[in-house]
C-alpha positions in Angstrom: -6.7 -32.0 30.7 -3.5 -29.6 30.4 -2.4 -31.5 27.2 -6.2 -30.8 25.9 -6.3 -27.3 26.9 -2.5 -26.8 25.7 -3.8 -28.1 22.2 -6.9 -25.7 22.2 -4.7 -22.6 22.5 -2.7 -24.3 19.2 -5.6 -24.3 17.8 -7.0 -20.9 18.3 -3.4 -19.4 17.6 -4.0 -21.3 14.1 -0.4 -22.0 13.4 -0.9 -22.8 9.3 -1.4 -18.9 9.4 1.5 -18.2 11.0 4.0 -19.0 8.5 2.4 -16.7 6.0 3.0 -13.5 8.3 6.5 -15.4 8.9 7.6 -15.5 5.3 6.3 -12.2 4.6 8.9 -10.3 7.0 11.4 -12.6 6.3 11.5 -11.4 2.5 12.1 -7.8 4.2 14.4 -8.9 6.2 16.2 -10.7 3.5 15.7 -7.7 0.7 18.2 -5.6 3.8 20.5 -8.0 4.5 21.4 -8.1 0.7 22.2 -4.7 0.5 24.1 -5.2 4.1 21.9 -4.3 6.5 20.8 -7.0 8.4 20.8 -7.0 12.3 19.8 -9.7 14.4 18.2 -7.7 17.3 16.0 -5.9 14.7 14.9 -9.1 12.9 14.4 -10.5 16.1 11.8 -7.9 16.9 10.1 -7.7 14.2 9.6 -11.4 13.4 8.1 -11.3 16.6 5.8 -8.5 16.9 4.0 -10.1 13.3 3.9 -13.1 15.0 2.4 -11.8 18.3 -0.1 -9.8 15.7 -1.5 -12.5 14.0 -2.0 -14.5 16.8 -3.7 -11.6 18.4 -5.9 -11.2 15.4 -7.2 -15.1 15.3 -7.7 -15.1 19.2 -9.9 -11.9 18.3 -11.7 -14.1 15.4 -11.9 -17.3 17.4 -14.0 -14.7 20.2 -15.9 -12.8 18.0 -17.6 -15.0 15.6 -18.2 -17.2 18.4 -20.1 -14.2 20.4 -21.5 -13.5 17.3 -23.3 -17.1 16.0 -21.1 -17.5 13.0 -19.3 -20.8 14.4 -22.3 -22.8 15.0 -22.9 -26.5 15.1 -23.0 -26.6 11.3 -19.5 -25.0 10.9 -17.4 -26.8 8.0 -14.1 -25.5 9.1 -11.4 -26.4 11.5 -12.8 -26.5 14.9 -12.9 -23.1 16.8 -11.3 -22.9 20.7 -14.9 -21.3 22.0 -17.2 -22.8 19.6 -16.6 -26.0 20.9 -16.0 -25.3 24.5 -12.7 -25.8 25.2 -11.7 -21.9 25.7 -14.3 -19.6 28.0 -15.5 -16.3 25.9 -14.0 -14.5 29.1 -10.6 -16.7 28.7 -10.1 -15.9 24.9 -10.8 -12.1 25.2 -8.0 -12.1 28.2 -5.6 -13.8 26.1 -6.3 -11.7 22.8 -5.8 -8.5 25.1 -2.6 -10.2 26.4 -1.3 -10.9 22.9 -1.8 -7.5 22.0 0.2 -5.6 24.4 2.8 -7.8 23.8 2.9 -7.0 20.5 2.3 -3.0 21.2 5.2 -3.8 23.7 7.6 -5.4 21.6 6.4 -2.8 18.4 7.6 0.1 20.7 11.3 -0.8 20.2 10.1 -0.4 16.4 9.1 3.0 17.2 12.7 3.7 18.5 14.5 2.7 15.7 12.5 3.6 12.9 10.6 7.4 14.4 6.9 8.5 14.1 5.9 6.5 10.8 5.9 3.4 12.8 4.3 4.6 15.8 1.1 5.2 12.6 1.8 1.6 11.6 1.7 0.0 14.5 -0.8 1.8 16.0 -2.9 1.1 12.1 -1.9 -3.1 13.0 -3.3 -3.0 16.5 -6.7 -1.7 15.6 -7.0 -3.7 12.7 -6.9 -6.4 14.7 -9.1 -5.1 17.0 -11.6 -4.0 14.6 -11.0 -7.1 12.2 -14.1 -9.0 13.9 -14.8 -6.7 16.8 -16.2 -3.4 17.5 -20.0 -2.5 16.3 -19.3 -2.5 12.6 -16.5 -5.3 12.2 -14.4 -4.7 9.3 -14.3 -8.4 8.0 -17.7 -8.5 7.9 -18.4 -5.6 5.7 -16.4 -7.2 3.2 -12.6 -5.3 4.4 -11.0 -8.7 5.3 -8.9 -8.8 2.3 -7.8 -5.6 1.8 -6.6 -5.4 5.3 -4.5 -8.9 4.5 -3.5 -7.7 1.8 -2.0 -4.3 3.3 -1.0 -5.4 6.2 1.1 -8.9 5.0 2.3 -7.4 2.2 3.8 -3.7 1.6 3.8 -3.0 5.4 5.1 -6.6 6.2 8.1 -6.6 3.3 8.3 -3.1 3.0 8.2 -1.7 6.3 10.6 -4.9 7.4 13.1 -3.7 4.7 13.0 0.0 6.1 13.2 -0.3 9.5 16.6 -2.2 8.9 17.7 -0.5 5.7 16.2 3.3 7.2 14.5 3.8 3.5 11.5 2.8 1.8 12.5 0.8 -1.4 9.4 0.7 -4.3 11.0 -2.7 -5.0 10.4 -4.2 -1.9 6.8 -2.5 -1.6 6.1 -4.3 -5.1 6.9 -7.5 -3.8 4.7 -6.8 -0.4 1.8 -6.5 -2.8 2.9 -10.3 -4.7 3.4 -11.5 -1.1 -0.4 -9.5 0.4 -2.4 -11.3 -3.0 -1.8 -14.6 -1.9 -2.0 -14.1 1.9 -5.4 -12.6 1.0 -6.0 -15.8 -1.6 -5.6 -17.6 1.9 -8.0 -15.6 3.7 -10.6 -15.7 0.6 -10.7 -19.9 0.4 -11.6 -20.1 3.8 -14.2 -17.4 3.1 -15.7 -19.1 0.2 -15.8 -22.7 2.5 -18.0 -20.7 5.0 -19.9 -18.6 2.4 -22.8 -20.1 3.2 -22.8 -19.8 7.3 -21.3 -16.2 6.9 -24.2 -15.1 5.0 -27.1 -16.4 7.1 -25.2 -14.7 10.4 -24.7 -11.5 8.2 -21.2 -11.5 7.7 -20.5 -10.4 4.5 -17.1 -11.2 3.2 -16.2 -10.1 0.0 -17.1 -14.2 -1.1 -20.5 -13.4 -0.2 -20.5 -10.0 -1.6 -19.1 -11.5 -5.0 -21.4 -14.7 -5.6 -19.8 -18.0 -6.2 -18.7 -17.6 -9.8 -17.1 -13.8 -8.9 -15.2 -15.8 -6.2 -14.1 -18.0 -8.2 -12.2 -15.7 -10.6 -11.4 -13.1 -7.4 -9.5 -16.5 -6.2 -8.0 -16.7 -9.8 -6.7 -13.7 -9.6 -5.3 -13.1 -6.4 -3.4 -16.2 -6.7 -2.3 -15.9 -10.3 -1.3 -12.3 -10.0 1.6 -12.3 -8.3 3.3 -14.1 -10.7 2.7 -11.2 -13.1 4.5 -9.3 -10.7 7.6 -11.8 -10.4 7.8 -10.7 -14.4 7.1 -6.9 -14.2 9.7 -6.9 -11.4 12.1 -8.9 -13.6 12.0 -6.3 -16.3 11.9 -3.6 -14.0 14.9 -4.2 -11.6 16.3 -7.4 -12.9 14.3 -9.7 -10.3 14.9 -13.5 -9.9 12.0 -15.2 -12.6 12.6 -18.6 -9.9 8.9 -18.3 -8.5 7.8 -18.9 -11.7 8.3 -22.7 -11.8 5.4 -22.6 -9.1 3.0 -21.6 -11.5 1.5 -24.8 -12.4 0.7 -25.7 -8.7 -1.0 -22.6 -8.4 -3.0 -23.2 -11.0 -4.2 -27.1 -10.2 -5.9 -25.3 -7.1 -7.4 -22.6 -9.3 -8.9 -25.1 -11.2 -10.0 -27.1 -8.1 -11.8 -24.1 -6.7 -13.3 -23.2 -10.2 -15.5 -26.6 -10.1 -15.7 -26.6 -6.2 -19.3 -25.5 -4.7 -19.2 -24.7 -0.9 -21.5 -26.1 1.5 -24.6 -24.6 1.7 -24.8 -23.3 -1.9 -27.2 -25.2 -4.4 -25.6 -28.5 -5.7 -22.8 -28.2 -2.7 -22.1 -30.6 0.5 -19.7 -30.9 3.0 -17.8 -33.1 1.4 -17.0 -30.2 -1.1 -15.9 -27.9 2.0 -12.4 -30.4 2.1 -11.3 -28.6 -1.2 -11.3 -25.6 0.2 -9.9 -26.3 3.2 -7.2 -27.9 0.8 -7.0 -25.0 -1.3 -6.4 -22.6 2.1 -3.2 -25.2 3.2 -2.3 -25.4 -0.1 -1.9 -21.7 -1.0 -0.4 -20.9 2.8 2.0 -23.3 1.7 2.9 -21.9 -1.4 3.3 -18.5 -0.6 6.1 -19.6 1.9 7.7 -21.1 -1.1 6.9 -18.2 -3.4 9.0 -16.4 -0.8 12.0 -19.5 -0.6 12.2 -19.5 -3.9 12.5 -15.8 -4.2 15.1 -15.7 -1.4 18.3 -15.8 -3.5 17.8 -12.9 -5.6 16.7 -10.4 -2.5 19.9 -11.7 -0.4 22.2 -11.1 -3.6 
């Protein structure tokens, strides 16, 4: 039973995710210690305060669409902690809390070394992951699940990593935070479109639902494709390493997968189709860590 339960809590904390908050602060981390400014105890902190935040954020989501009927029996996705009774309601919104103010713990030695602009930030983190599937209005289901990714895993992840190590802002590193945020939010939007079907009948409405299936499928397009215009513009701008570029054509046999892929519950869909999102979601997580590998070399020097 402890090994079952010990699973269930893997589960929930959806370690896939994890890597992409992971890589994203590693880039930062690596953009300083090029320029000389890397410390260990700072790195430390921070790799483990995004950590802390994202699991935070899908204990939050495992509860709340729970409570709120998205995960029911005809769920296509991974199995959820509460939706199939492995983790009490009660349990989950103990642990989420418990995650939280050890990330509003650990993010207070942030405050120290980097002033008021990260007591903002980290206060901004913790209530959007609060407020991500809880509160009255939740902001992923009015469609703000992206944009949040998006901020948060990119410009604040990179950017705010590099400046709290190097003590400045660099528009270099914010530019890559944005390449990085597209594809974490390309991850976010593939699972999105898998449950577009589920998330519209409990009235969740993601920006996959807001779109329509064929405006999700070129959303996806983009968010995965763009970043690789920013590899270029950053190459003529500053000199940047063109590396990431020879992941191009794996991006795009998953934009072409999702571009003929109809998600259970739309007409002409089953859920046998929901595998190729579910592929698409691994497969993207995946690449962004290697978008960021491969981009390594350059941001160390």
């Amino acid at each position: 039973m402890r090994a079952v339960a010990l699973r269930a809590w893997w589960s929930a904390a959806r370690p896939r995710t994890l890597f992409v908050g992971l890589a994203a602060v590693s880039l930062g981390i690596a953009a300083a210690g090029g320029e000389g400014a890397f410390d260990p105890l700072r790195a430390g902190v921070i790799v483990l305060t995004a950590l802390l935040l994202q699991i935070g954020v899908n204990f939050a989501n495992d509860l709340s669409d729970f409570v709120r009927g998205v995960d029911g029996p005809e769920r296509c996705g991974p199995p959820r902690a509460c939706q199939q009774g492995l983790v009490t309601p009660r349990a989950m919104a103990g642990a989420t809390a418990a995650v939280l103010l050890g990330a509003s713990a650990s993010g207070l030695a942030l405050v120290l070394w980097g002033g008021w602009p990260y007591a903002v930030l980290g206060a901004a983190s913790v209530a959007a992951a609060v407020l991500y599937t809880g509160g009255p209005r939740p902001l992923g289901y009015l469609g703000l699940g992206d944009l949040l990714v998006l901020v948060f895993f990119g410009p604040v992840a990179v950017g705010g990593s590099f400046a709290l190590l190097r003590g400045r802002w660099s528009g270099e590193t914010i530019a890559a935070g944005i390449a990085v945020g597209l594809l974490a939010a390309a991850v976010l939007h593939a699972n999105n479109m898998r449950d577009m079907a589920g998330d519209r009948r409990a009235g969740k409405r993601t920006l996959a639902v807001r779109l329509g299936l064929r405006g999700a499928r070129i959303y996806f397009a983009l968010l995965v494709l763009a970043p690789f215009g920013i590899v270029v513009s950053l190459a003529r701008a500053w000199g940047a390493d063109l590396l990431p570029l020879v992941l191009l054509p794996w991006a795009l046999v998953w934009v072409r997968r999702v571009a003929t892929a109809v998600p259970p519950g739309e007409p002409g869909g089953s859920r046998q189709e929901a595998a190729v999102f579910d592929g698409a979601l691994a497969a993207v997580a995946r690449l962004l860590v290697v978008f960021v590998l491969t981009w390594l070399p350059r941001w160390l020097g």
